[in-house]
PDB file of the backbone (N, CA, C, O) and the ligand in Angstrom, with CONECT records:
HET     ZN  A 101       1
ATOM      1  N   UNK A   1     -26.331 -11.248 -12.084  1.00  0.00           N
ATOM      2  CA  UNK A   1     -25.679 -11.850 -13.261  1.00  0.00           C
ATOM      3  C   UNK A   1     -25.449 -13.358 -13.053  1.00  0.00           C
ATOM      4  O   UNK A   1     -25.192 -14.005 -14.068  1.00  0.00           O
ATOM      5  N   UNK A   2     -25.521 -14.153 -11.599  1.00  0.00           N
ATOM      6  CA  UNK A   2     -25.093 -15.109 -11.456  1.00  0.00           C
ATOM      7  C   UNK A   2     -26.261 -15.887 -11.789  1.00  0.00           C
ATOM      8  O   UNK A   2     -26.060 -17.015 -12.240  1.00  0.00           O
ATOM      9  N   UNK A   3     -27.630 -15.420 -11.625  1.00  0.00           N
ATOM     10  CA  UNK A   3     -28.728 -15.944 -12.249  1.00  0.00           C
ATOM     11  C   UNK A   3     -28.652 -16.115 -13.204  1.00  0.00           C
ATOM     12  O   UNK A   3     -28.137 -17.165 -13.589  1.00  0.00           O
ATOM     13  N   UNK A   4     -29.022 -15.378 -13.896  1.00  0.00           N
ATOM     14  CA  UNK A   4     -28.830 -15.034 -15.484  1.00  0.00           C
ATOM     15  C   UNK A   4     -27.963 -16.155 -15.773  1.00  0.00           C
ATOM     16  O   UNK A   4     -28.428 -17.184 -16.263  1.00  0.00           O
ATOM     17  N   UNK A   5     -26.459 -16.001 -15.443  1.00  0.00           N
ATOM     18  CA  UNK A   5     -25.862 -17.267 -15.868  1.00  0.00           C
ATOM     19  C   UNK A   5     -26.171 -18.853 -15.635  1.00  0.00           C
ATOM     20  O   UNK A   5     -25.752 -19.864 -16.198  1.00  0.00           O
ATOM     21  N   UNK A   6     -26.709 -18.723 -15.001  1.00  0.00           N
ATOM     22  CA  UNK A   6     -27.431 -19.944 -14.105  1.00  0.00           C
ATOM     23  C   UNK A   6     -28.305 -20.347 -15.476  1.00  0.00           C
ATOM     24  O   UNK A   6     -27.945 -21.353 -16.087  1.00  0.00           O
ATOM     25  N   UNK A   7     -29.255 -19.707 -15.885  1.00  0.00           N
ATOM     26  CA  UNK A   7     -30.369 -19.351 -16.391  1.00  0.00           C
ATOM     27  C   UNK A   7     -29.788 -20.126 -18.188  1.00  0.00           C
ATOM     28  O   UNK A   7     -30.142 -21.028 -18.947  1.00  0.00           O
ATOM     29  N   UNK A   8     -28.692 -19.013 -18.108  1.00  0.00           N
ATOM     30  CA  UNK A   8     -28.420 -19.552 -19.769  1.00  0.00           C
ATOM     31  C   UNK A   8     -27.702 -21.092 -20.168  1.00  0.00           C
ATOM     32  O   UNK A   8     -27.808 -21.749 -21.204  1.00  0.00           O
ATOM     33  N   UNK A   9     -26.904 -21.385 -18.854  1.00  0.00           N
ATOM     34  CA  UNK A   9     -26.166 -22.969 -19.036  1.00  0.00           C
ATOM     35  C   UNK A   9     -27.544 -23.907 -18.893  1.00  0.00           C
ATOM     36  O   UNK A   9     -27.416 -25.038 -19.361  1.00  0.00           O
ATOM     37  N   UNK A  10     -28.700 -23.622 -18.373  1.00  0.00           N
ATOM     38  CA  UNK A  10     -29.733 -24.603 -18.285  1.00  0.00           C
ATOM     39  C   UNK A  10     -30.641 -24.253 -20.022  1.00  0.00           C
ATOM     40  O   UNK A  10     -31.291 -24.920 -20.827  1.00  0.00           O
ATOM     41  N   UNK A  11     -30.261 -23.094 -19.918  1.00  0.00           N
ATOM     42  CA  UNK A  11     -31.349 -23.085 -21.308  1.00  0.00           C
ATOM     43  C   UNK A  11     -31.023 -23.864 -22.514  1.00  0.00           C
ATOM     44  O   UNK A  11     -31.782 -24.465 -23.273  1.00  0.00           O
ATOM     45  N   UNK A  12     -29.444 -23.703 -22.546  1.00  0.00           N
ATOM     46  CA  UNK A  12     -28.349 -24.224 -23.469  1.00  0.00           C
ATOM     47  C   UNK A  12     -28.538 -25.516 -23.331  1.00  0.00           C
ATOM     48  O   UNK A  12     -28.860 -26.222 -24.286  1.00  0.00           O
ATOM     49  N   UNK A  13     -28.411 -25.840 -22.473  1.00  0.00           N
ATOM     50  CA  UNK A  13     -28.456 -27.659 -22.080  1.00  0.00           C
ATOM     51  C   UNK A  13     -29.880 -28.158 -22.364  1.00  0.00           C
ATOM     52  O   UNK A  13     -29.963 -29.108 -23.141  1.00  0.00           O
ATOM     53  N   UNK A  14     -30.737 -27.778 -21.973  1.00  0.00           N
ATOM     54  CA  UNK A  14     -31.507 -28.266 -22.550  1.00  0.00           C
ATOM     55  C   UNK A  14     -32.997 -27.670 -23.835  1.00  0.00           C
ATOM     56  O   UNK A  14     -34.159 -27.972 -24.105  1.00  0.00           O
ATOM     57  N   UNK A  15     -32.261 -26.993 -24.127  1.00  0.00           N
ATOM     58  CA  UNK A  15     -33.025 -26.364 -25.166  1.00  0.00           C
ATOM     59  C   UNK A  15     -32.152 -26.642 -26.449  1.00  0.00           C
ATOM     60  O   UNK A  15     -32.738 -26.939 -27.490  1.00  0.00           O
ATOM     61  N   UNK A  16     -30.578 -26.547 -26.419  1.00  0.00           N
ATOM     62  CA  UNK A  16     -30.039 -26.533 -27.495  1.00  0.00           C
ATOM     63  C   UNK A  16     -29.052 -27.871 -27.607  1.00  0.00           C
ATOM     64  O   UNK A  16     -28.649 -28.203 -28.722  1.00  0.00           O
ATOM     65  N   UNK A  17     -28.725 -28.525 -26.587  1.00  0.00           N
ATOM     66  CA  UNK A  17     -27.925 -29.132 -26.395  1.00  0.00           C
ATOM     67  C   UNK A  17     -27.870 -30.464 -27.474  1.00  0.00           C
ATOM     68  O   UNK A  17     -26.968 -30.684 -28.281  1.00  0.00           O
ATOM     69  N   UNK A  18     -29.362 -31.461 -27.202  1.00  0.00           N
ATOM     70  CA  UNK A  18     -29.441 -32.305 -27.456  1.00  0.00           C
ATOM     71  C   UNK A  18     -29.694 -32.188 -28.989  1.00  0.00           C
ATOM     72  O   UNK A  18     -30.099 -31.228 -29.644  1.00  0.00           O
ATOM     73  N   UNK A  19     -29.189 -33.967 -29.527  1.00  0.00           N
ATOM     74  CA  UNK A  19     -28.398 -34.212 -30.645  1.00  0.00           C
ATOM     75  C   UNK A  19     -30.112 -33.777 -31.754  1.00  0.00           C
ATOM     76  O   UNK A  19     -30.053 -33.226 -32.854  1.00  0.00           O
ATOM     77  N   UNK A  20     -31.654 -34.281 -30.952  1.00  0.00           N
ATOM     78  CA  UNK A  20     -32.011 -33.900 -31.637  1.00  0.00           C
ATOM     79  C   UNK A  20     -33.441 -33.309 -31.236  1.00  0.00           C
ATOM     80  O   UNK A  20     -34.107 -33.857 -30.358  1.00  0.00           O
ATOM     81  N   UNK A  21     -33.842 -32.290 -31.841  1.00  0.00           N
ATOM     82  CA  UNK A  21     -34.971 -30.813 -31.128  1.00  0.00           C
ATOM     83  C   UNK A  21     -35.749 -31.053 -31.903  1.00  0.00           C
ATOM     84  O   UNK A  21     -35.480 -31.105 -33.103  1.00  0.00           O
ATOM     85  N   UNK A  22     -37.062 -31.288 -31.358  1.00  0.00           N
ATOM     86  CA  UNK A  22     -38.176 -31.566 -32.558  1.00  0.00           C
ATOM     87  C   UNK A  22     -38.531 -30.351 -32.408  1.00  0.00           C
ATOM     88  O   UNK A  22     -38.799 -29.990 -33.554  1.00  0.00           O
ATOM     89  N   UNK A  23     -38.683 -29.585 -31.793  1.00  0.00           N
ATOM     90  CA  UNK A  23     -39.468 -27.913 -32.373  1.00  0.00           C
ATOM     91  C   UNK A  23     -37.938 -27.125 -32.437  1.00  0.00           C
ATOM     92  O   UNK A  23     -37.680 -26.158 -31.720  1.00  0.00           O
ATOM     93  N   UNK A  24     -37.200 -27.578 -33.194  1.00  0.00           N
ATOM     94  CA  UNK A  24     -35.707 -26.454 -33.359  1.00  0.00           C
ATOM     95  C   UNK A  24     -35.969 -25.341 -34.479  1.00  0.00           C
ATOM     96  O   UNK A  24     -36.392 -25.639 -35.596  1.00  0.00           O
ATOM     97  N   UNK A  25     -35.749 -24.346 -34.176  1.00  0.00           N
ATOM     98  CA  UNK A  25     -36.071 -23.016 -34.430  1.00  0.00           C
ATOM     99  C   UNK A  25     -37.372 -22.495 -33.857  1.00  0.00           C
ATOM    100  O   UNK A  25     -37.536 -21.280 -33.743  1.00  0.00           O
ATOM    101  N   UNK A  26     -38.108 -23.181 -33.569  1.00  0.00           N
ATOM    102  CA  UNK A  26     -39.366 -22.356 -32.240  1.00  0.00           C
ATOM    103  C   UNK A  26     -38.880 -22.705 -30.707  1.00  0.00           C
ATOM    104  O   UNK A  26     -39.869 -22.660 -29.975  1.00  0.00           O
ATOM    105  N   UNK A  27     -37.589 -23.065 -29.920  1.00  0.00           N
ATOM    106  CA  UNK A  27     -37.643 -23.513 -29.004  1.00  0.00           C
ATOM    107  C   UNK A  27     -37.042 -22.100 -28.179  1.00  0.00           C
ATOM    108  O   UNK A  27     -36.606 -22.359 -27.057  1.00  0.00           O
ATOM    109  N   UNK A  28     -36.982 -20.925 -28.516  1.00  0.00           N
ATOM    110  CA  UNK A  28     -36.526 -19.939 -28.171  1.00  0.00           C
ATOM    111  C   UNK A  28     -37.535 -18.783 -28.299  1.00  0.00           C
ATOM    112  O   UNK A  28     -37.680 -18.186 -29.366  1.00  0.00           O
ATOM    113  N   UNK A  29     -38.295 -18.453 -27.083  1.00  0.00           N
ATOM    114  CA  UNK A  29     -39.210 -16.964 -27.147  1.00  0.00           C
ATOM    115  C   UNK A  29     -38.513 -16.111 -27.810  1.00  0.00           C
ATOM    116  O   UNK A  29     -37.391 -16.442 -28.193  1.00  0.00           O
ATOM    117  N   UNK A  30     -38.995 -14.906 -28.070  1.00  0.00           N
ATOM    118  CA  UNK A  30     -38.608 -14.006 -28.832  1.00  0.00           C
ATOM    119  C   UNK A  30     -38.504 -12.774 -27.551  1.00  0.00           C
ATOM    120  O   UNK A  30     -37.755 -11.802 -27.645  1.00  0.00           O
ATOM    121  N   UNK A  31     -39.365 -13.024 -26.417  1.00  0.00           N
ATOM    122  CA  UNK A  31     -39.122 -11.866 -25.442  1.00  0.00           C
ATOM    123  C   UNK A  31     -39.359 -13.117 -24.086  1.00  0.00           C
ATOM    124  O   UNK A  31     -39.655 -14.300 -24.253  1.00  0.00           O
ATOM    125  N   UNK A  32     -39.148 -12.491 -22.923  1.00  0.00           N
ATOM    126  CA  UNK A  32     -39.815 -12.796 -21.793  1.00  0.00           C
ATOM    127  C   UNK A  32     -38.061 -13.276 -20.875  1.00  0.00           C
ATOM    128  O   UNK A  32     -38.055 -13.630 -19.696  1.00  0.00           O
ATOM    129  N   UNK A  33     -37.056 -13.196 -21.534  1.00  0.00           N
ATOM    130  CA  UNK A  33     -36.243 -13.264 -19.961  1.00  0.00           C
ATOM    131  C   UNK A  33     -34.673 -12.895 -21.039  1.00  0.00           C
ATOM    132  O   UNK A  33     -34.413 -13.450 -22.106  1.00  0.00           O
ATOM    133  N   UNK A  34     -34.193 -12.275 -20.638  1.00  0.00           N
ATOM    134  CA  UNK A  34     -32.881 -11.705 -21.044  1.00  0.00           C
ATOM    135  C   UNK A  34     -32.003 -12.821 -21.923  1.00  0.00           C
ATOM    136  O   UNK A  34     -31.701 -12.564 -23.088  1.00  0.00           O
ATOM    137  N   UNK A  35     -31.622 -14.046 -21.303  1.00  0.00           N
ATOM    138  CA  UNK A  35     -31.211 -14.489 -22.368  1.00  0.00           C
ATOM    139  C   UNK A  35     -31.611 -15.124 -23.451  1.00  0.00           C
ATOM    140  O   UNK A  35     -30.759 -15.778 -24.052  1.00  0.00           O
ATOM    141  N   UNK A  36     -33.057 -15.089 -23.990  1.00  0.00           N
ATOM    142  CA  UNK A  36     -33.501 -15.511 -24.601  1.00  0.00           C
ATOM    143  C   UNK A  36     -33.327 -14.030 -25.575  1.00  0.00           C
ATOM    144  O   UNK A  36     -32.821 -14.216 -26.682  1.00  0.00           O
ATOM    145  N   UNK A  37     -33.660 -12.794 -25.271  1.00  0.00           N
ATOM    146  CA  UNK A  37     -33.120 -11.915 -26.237  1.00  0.00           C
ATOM    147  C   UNK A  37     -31.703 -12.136 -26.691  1.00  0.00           C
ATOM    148  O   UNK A  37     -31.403 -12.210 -27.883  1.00  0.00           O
ATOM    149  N   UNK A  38     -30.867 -12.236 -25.732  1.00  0.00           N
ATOM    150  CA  UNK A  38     -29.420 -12.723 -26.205  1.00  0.00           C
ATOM    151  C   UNK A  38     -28.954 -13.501 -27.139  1.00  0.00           C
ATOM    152  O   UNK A  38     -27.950 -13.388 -27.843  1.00  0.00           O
ATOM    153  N   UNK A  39     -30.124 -14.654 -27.068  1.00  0.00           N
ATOM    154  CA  UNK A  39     -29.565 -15.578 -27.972  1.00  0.00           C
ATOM    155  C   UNK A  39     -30.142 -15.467 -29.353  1.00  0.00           C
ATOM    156  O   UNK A  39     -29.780 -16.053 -30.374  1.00  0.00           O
ATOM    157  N   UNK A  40     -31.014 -14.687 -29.201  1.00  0.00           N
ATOM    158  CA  UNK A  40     -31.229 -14.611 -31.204  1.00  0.00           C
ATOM    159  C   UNK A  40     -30.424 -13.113 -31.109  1.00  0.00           C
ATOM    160  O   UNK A  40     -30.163 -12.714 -32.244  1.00  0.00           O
ATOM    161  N   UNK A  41     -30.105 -12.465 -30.363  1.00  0.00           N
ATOM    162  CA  UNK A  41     -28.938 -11.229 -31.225  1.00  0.00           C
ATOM    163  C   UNK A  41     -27.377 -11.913 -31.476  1.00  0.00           C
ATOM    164  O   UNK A  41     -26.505 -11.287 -32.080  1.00  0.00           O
ATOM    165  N   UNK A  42     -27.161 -13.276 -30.928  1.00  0.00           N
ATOM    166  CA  UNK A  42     -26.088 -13.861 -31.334  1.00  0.00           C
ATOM    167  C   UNK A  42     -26.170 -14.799 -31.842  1.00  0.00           C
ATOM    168  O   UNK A  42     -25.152 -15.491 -31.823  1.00  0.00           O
ATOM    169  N   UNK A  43     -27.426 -15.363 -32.590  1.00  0.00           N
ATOM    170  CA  UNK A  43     -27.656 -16.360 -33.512  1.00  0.00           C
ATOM    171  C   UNK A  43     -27.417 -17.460 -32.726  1.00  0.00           C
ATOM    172  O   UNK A  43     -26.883 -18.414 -33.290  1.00  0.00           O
ATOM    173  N   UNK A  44     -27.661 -17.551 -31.649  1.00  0.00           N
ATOM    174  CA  UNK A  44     -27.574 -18.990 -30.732  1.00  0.00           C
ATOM    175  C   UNK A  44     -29.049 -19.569 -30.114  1.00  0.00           C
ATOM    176  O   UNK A  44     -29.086 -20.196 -29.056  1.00  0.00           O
ATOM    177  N   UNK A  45     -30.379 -19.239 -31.006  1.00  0.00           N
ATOM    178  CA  UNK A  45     -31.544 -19.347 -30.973  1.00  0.00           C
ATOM    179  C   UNK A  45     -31.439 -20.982 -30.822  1.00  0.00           C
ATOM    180  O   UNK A  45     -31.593 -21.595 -29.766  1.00  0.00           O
ATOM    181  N   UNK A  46     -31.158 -21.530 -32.049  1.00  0.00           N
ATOM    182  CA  UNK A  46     -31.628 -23.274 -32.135  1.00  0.00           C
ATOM    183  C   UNK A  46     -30.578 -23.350 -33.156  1.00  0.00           C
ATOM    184  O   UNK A  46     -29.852 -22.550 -33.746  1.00  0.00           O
ATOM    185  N   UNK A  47     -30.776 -24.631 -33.140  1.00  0.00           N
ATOM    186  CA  UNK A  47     -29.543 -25.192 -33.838  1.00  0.00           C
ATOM    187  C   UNK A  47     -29.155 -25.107 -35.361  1.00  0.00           C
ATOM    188  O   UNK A  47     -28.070 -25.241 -35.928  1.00  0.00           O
ATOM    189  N   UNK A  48     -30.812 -24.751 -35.965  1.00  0.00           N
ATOM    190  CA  UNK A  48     -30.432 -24.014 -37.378  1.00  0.00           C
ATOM    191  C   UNK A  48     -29.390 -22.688 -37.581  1.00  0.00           C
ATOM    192  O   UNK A  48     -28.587 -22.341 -38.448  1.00  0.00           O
ATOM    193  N   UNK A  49     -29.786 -22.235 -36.496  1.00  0.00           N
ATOM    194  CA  UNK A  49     -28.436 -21.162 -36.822  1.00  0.00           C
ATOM    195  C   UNK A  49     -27.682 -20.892 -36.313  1.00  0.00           C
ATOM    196  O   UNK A  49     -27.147 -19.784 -36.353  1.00  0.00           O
ATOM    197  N   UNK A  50     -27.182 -22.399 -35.237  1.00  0.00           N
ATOM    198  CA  UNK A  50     -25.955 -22.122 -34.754  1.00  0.00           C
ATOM    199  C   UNK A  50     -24.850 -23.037 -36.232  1.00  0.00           C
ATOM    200  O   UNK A  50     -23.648 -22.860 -36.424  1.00  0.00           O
ATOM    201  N   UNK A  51     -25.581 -23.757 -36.855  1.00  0.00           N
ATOM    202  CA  UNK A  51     -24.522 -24.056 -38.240  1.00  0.00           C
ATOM    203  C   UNK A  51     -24.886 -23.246 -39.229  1.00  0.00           C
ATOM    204  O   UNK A  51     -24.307 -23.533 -40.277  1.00  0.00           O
ATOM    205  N   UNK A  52     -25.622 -22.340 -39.309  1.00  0.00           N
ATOM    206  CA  UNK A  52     -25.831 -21.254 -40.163  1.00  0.00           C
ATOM    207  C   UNK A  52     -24.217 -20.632 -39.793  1.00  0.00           C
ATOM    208  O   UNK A  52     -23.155 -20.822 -40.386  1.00  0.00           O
ATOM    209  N   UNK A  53     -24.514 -19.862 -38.626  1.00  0.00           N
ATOM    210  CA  UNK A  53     -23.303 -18.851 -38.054  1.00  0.00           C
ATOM    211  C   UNK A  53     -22.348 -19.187 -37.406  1.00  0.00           C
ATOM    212  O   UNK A  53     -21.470 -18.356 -37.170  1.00  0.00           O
ATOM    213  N   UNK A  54     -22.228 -20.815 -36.825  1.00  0.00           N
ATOM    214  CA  UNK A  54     -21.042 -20.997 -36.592  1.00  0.00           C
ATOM    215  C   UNK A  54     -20.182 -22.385 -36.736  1.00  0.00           C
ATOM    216  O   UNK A  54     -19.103 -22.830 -36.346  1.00  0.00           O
ATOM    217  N   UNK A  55     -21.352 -22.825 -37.566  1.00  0.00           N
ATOM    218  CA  UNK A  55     -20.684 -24.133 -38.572  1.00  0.00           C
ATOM    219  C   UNK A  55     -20.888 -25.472 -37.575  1.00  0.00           C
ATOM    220  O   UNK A  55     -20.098 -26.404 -37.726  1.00  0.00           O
ATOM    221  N   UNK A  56     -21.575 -25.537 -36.912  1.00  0.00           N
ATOM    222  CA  UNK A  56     -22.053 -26.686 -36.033  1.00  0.00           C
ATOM    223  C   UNK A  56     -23.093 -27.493 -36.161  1.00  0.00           C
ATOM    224  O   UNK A  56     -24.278 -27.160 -36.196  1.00  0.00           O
ATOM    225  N   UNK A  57     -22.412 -29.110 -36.267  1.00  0.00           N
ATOM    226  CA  UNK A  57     -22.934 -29.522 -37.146  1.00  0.00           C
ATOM    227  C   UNK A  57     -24.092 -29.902 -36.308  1.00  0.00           C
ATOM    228  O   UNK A  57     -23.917 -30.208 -35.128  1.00  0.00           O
ATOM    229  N   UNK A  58     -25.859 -29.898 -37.125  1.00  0.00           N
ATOM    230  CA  UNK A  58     -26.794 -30.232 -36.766  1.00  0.00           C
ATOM    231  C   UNK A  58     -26.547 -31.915 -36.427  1.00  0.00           C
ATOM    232  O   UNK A  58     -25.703 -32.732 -36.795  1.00  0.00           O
ATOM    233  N   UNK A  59     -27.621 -31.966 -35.620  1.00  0.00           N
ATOM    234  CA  UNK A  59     -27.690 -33.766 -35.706  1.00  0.00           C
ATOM    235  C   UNK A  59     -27.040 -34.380 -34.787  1.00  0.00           C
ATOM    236  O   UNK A  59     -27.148 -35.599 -34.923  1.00  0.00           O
ATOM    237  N   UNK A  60     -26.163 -33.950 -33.565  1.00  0.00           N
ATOM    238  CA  UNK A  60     -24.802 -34.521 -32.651  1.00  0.00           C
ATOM    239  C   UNK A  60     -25.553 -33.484 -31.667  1.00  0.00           C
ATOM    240  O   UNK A  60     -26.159 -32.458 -31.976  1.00  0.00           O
ATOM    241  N   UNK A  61     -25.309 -34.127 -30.220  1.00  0.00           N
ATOM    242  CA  UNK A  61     -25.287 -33.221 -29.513  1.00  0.00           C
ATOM    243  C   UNK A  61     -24.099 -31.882 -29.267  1.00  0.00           C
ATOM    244  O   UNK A  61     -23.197 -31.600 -30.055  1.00  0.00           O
ATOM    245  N   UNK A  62     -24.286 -31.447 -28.449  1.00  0.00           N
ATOM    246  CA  UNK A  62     -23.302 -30.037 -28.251  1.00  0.00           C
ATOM    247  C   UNK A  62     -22.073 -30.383 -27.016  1.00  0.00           C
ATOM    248  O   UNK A  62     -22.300 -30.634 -25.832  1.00  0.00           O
ATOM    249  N   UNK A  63     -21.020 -30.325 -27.550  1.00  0.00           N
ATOM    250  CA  UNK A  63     -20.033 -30.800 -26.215  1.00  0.00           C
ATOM    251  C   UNK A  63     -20.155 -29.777 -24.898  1.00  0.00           C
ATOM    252  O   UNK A  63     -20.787 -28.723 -24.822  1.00  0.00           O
ATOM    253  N   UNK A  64     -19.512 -30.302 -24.100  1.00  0.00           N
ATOM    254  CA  UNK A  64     -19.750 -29.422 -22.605  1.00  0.00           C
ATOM    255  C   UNK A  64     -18.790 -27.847 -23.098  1.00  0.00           C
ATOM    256  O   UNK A  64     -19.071 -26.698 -22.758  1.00  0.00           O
ATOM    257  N   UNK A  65     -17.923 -28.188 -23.758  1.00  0.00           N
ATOM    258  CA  UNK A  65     -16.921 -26.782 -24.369  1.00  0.00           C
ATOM    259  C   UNK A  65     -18.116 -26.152 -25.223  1.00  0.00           C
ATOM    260  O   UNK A  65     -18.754 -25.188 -24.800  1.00  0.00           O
ATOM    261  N   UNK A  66     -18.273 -26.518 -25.965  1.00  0.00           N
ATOM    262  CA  UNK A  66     -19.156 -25.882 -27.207  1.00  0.00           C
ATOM    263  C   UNK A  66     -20.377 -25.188 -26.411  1.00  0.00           C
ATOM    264  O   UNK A  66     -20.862 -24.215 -26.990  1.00  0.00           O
ATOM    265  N   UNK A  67     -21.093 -25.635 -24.850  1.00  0.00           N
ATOM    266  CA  UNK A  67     -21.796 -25.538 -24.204  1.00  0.00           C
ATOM    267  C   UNK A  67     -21.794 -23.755 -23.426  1.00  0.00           C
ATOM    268  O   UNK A  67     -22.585 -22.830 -23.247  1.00  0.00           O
ATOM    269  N   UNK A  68     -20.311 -24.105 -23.159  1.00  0.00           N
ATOM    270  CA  UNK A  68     -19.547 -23.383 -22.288  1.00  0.00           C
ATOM    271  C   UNK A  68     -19.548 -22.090 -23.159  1.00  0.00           C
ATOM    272  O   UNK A  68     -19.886 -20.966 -22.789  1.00  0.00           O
ATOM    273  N   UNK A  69     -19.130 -22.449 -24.322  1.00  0.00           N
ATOM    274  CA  UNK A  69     -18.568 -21.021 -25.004  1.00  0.00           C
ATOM    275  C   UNK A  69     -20.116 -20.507 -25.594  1.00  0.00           C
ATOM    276  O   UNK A  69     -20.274 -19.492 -26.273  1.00  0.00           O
ATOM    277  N   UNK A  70     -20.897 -21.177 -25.293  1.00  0.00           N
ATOM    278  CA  UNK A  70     -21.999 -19.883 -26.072  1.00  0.00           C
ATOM    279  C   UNK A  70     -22.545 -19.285 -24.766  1.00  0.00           C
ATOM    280  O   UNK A  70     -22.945 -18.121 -24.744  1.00  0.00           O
ATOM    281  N   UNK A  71     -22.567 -20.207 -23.491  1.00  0.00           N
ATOM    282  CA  UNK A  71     -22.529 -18.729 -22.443  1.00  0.00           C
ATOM    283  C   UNK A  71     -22.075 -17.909 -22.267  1.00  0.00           C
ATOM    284  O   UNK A  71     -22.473 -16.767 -22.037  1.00  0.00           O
ATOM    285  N   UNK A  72     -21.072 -18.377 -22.349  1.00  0.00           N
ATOM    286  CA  UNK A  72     -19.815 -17.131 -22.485  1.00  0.00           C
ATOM    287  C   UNK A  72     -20.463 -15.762 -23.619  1.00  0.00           C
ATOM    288  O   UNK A  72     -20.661 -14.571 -23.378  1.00  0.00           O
ATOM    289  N   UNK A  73     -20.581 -16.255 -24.391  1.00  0.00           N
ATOM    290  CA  UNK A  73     -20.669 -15.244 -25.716  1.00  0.00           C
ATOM    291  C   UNK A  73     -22.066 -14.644 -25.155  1.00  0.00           C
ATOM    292  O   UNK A  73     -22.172 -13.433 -24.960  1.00  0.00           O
ATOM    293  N   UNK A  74     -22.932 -15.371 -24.951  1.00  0.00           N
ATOM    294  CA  UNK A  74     -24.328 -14.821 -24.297  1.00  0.00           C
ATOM    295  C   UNK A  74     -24.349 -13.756 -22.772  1.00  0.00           C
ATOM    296  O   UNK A  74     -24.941 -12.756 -22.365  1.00  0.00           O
ATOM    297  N   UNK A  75     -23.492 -14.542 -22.392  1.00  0.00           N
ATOM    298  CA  UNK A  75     -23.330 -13.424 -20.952  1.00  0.00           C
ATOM    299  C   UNK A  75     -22.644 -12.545 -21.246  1.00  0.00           C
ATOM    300  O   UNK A  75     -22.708 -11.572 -20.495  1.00  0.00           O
ATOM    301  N   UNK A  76     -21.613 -12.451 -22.530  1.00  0.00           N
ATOM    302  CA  UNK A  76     -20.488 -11.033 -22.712  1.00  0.00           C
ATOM    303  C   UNK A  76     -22.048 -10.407 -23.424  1.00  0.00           C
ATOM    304  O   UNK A  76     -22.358  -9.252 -23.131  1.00  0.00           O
ATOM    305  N   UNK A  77     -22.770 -11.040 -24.142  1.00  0.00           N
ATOM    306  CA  UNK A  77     -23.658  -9.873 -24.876  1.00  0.00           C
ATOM    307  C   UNK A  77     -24.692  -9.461 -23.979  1.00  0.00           C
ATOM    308  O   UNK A  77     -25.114  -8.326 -24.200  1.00  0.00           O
ATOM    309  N   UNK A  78     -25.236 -10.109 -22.982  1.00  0.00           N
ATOM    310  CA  UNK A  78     -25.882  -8.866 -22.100  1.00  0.00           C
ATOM    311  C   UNK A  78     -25.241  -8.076 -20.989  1.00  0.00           C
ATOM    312  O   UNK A  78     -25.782  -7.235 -20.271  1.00  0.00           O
ATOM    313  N   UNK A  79     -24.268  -8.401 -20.977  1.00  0.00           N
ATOM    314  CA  UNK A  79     -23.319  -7.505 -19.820  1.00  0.00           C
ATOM    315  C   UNK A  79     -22.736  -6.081 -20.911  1.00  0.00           C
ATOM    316  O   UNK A  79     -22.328  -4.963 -20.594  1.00  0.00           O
ATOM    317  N   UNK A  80     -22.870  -6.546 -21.877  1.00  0.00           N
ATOM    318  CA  UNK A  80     -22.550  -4.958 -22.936  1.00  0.00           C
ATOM    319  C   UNK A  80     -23.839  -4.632 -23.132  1.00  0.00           C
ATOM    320  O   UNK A  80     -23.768  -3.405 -23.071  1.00  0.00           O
ATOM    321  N   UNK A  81     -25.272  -4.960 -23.378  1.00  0.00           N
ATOM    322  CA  UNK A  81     -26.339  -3.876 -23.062  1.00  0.00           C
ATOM    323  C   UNK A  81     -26.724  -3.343 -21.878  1.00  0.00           C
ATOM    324  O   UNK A  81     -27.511  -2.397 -21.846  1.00  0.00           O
ATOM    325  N   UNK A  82     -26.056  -4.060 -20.448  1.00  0.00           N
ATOM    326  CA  UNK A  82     -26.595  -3.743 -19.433  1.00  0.00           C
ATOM    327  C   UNK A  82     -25.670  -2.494 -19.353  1.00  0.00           C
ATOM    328  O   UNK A  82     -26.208  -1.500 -18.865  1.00  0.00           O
ATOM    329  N   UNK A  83     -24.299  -2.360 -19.767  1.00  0.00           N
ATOM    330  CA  UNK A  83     -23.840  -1.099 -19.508  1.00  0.00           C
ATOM    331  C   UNK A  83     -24.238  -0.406 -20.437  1.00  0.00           C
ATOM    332  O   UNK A  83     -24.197   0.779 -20.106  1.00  0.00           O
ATOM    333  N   UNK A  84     -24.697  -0.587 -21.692  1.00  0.00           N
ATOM    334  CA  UNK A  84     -25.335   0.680 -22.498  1.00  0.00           C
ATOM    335  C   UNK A  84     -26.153   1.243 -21.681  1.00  0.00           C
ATOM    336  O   UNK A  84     -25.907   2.388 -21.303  1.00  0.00           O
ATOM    337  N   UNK A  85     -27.557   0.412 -21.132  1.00  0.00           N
ATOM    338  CA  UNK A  85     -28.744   1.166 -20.034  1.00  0.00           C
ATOM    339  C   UNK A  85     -28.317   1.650 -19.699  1.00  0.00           C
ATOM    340  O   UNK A  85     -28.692   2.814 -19.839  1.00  0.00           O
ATOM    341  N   UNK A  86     -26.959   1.420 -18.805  1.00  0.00           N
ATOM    342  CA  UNK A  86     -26.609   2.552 -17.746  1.00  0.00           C
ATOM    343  C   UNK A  86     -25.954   3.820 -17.908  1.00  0.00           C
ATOM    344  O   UNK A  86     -25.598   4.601 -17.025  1.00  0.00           O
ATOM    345  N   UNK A  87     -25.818   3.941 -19.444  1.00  0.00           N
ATOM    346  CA  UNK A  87     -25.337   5.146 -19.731  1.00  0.00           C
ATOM    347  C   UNK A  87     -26.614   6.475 -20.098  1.00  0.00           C
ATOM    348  O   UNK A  87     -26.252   7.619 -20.373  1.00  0.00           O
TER     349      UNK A  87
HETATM  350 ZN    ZN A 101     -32.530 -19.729 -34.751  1.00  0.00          ZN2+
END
């Protein structure tokens, strides 16, 4: 999990972070490493729908908090499918 987390503060930073993404909404696979599933089941794909779903405004970069809390939200959402598997 410490990977993984590793994994999503770098993806965040530089996949979503900056103020501006010339491929935003393709900068997120659709499969190939866990939090990249994570982040389109929590709408934290690209920056179109992080102000779709959580009102952030396009165009500014992402503060180190704002950074913080979508790992957060990303690591609580695969740590609740990893215990579904295991049921
Ligand atoms: Zn998206």
């Amino acid at each position: 999990m410490e990977t993984i987390q590793r994994h999503a503060a770098d993806f965040v930073r530089t996949r979503l972070a900056p103020a501006s993404i010339p491929n935003d909404g393709k900068q997120t696979p659709m499969r190939g490493h866990p939090v990249f599933i994570a982040q389109h089941a929590c709408a934290c794909c690209c920056r179109g729908c992080l102000h779709k779903w959580y009102h952030v405004p396009v165009g500014r970069e992402l503060t180190e908090n704002e950074q913080e809390r979508i790992v957060k939200l990303l690591m609580a959402w695969i740590a609740r499918q990893l215990t579904m598997d295991a049921k």
